[in-house]
N, C-alpha and C positions, 0 to 999 in steps of 0.2 A: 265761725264755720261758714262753707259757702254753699250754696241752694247746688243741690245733686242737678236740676232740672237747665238752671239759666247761669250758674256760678256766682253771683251777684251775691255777694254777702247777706247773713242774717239779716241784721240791724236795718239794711232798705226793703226790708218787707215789712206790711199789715198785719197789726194784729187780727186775727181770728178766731173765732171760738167755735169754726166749723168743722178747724183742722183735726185729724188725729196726728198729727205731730206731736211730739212734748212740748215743743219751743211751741205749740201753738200760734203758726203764723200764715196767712193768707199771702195775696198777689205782690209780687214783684211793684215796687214806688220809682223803679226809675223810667221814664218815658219811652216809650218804643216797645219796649218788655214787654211778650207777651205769656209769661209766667205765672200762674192761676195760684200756686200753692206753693209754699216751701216743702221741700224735700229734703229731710237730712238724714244723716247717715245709719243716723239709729233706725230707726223708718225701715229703712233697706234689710239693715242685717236681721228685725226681727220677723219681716217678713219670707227671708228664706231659711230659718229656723222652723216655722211652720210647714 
């Protein structure tokens, strides 16, 4: 899956335990990125279910 925010696949992001993602995944690992949080899709749809 790729980050909603920078596109930048899962897999080159930090783990984090701050996110409310599932995948539980912090900032973007490739240099220059300035991508704070993974964003994925799930994320999206549950919040305009609300």
């Amino acid at each position: 899956m790729n980050c909603k925010r920078c596109h930048h696949v899962a897999q080159i992001h930090e783990s984090s335990t701050q996110s409310d993602s599932l995948m539980r995944l912090g900032k973007c690992a490739i240099p220059g990125c300035t991508c704070k949080q993974y964003l994925d899709s799930i994320e999206q749809i549950d919040d305009e279910l609300l």
